[in-house]
C-alpha positions in Angstrom: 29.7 120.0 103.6 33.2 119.1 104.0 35.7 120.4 101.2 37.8 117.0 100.4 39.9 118.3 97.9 41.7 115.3 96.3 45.2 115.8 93.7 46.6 113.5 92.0 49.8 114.0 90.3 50.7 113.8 86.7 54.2 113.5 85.0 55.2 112.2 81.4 54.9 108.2 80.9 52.8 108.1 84.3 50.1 104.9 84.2 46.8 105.9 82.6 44.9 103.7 84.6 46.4 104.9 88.0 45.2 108.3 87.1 41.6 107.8 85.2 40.5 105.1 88.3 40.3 107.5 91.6 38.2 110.0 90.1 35.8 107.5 88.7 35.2 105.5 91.7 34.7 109.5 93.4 31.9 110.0 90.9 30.2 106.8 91.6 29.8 107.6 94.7 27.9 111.0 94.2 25.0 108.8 92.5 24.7 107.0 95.5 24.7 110.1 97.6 21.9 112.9 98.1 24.5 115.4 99.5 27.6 116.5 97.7 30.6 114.0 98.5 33.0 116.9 98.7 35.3 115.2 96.5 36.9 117.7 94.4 39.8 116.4 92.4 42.1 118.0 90.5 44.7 116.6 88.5 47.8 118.5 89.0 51.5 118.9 86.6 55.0 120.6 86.0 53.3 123.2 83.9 50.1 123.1 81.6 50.8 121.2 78.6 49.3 117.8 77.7 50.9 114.8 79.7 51.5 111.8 77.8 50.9 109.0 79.7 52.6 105.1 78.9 49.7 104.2 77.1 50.1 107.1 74.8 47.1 108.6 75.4 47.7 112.3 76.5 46.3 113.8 79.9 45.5 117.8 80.4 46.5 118.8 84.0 43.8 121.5 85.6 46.7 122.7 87.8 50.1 123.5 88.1 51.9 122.5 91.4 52.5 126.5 91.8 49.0 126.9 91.1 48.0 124.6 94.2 50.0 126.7 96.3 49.8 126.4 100.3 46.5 125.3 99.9 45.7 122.1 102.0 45.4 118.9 100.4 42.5 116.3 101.7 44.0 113.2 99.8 47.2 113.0 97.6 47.1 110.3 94.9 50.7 109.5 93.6 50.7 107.0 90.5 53.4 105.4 89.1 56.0 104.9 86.0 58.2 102.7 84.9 60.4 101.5 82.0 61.3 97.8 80.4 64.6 97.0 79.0 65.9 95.2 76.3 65.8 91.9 78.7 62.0 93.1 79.1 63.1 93.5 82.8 60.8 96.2 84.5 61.9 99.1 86.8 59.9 101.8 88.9 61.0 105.2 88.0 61.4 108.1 90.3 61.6 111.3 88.9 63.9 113.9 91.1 62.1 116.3 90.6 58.7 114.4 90.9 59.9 113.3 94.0 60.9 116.9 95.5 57.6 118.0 94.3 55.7 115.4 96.0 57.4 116.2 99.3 56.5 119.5 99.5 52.6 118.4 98.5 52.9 116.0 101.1 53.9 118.3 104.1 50.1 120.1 103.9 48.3 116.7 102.9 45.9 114.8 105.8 46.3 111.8 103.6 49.1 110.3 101.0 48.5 107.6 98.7 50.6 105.9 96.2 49.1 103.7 92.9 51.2 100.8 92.0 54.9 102.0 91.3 54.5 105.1 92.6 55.3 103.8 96.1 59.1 104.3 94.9 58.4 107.9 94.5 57.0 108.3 98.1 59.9 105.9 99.2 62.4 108.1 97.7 60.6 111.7 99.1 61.6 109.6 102.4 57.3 109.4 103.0 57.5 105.4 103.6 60.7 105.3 106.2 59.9 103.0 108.8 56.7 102.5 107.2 55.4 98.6 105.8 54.3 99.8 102.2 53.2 97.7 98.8 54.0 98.2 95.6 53.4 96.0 92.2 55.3 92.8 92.4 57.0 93.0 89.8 59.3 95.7 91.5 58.7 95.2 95.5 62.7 93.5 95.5 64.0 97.0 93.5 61.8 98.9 96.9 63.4 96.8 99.2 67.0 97.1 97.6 66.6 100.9 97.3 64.9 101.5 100.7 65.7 99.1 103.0 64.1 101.2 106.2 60.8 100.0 104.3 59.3 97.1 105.6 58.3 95.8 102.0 55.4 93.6 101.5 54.9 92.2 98.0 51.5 90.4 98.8 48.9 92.4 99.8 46.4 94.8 97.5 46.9 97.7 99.6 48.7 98.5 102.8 47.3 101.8 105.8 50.3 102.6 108.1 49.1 105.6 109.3 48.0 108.4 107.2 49.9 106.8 104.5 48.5 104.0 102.0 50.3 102.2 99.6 48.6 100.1 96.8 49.7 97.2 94.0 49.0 96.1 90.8 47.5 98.6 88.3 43.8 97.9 88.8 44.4 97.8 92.8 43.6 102.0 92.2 40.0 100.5 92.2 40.3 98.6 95.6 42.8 101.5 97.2 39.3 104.4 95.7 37.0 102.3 97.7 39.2 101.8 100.8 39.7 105.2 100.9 35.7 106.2 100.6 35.2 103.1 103.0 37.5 105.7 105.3 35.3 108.5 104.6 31.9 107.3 104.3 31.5 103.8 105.4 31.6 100.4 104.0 28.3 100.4 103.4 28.3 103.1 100.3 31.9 102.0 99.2 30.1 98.6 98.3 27.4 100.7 96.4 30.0 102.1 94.3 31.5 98.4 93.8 28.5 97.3 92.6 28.3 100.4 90.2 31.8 99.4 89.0 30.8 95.9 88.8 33.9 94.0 90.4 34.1 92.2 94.3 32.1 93.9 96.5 35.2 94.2 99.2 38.6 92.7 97.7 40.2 92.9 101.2 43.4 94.9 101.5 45.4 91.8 102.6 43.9 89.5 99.5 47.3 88.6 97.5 47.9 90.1 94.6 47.7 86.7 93.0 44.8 85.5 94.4 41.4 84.9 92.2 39.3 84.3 95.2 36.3 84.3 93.1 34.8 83.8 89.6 34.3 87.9 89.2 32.7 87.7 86.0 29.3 86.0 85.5 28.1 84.2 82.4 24.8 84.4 82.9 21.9 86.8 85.2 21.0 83.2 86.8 25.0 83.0 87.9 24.7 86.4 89.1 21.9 85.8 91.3 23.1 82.9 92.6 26.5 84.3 93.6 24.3 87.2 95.5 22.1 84.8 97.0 25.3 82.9 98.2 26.7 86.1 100.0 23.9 87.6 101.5 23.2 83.8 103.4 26.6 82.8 104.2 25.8 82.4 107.8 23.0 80.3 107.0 22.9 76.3 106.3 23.3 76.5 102.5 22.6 73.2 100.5 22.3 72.4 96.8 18.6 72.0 97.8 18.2 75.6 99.2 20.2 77.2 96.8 18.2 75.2 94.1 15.0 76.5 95.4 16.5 80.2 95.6 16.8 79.8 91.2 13.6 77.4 90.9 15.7 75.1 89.3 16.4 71.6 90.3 19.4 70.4 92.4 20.7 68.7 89.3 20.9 71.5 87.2 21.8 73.3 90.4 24.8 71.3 90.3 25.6 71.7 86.1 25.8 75.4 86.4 28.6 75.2 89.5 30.7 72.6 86.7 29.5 74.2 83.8 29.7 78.0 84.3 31.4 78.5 87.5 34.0 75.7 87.6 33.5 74.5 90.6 31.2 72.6 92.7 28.6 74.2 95.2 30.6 72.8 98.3 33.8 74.5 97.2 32.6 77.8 95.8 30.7 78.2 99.2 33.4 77.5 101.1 35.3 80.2 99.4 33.3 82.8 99.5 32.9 81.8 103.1 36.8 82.4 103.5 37.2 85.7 101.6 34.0 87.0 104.2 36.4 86.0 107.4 39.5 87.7 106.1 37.5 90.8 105.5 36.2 90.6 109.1 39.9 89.4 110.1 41.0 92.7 108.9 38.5 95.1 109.4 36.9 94.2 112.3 38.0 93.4 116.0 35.0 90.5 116.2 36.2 87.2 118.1 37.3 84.2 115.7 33.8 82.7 117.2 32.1 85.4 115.8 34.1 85.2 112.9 33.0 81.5 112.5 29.3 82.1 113.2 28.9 85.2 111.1 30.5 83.7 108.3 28.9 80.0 107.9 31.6 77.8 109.5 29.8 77.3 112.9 32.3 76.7 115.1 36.6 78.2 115.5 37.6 74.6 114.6 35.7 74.7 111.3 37.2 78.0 110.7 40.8 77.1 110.8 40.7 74.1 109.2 38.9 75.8 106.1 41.8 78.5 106.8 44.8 76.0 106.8 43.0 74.3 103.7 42.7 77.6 101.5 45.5 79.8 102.6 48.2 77.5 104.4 47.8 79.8 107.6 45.2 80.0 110.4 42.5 82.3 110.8 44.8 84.5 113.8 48.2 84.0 111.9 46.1 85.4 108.9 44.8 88.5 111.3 48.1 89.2 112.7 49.9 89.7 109.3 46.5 92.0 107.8 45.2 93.8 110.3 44.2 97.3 108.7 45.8 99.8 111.5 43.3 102.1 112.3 44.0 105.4 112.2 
């Protein structure tokens, strides 16, 4: 078994969520697994004593930084902190002596992570230089002012440049956890553990922010079904009929539950979900745009990009270009 020992750092007013979400998404994946994962994570501080965190719920570290010592570190999780003025104006913090910590962490780490805002802190330990990193949106222009050497990118989820990932918005730790076991164990189990934490099966890395590609959240077990049914056929010829015949309903009330409890209407809903498949293989795999098209329902590249230029304002290549995971 490999040893993947994981540490992710605390300090006072850090994000509760960017702490609590890595582990959990590391314990989903040991029920899905009949051999030890070889996570072991540790959650690591100044000294001992309870960490509050900005939701003013306090933290217990299990080690000191001293206490980590030289060992080596499999994956370093750095979350973030920040503060709101009077204006209600937001601002990533960066603790000196965070920051000093995190660089020495760093030197004996295979992989370095940052949740949210605490991609200041590994800009400001010098980790991002040269690098194109993410951060929440709500401070990428304070990264960019601060470090201009980083190429800042305010849009996507989560950003690999190397052995270094950056992630966004709060509950991005979920989607940066499953990238990151994606990394170790396939894509196959880090869906497994998306199921088990019940949000999109693979919310590419490139997927804005801002985007709600989606309904996430279904009303009813019938929704539910039909939304699976819809991704597991999307290279198939889907129709209201088909789809009708997949619930046993009829194509009418087919039809009521897109309006009624998805919002939509059965041409449009498949048609997004056929676009959110493509820029997952746009990013993760190096398939033709033909295979692209074909795997994904649209038939033909022409079919594609139009659908492309219709939901995103880009083509199907531009979209590649700008996302492209690097691989390591």
């Amino acid at each position: 078994m490999i040893e993947r020992f994981v540490v992710i750092v605390l300090f006072e007013g850090v994000d509760l969520l960017d702490v609590t979400g890595p582990p959990e998404v590391f314990s989903l994946l040991q029920r899905e697994m009949e051999e030890p994962t070889g996570y072991r994570v540790v959650l690591a501080a100044e000294t001992m004593d309870p960490v509050t965190t900005s939701a003013g719920v306090r933290v217990l570290p299990d080690v000191t930084f001293d206490e980590v010592g030289g060992r080596s570190i499999d994956t370093l999780i750095v979350p973030g902190s920040v503060e709101v003025d009077e204006q209600r104006r937001v601002r990533a913090i960066a603790d000196p002596a965070v920051v000093a910590r995190i660089g020495d962490l760093a030197a004996r780490t295979r992989r370095v992570t940052s949740v949210c805002v605490g991609a200041h802190i590994l800009a400001a330990a010098g980790l991002l230089d040269g690098k194109r990193a993410t951060t929440h949106w709500s401070t990428a222009a304070q990264l960019a002012a601060e470090h201009p050497e980083i190429e800042v990118d305010a849009d996507p989820i989560f950003i690999r440049d190397g052995d270094v990932w950056t992630g966004a918005g709060i509950s991005s730790c979920l989607d940066l956890s499953l990238a990151l076991v994606a990394d170790d164990f396939g894509a196959e189990l880090a869906q497994k553990v998306a199921r088990q934490l019940v949000v999109y099966l693979k919310r590419p890395g490139g997927q804005s922010q801002f985007s709600v590609p989606l309904v996430q959240i279904a009303t009813s077990t019938r929704v539910d079904d039909l939304r699976l049914f819809i991704a597991e056929h999307l290279g198939e010829h889907l129709t209201v009929t088909s789809l009708a015949e997949s619930l046993h309903i009829s194509d009418r009330h087919l039809t009521r539950i897109f309006k009624t409890e998805l919002g939509t209407t059965p041409a449009a809903y498949i048609e997004q979900a056929r676009i959110e498949a493509a820029k997952n293989r746009l990013e993760t795999s190096d398939d033709t745009l033909a295979r692209v098209a074909t795997t994904c329902g649209f038939g033909t590249v022409d079919t594609l990009a139009r659908a492309f230029r219709r939901g995103l304002g880009i083509t199907p290549g531009e979209y590649r270009q700008r996302f492209r995971l690097q691989r390591a």
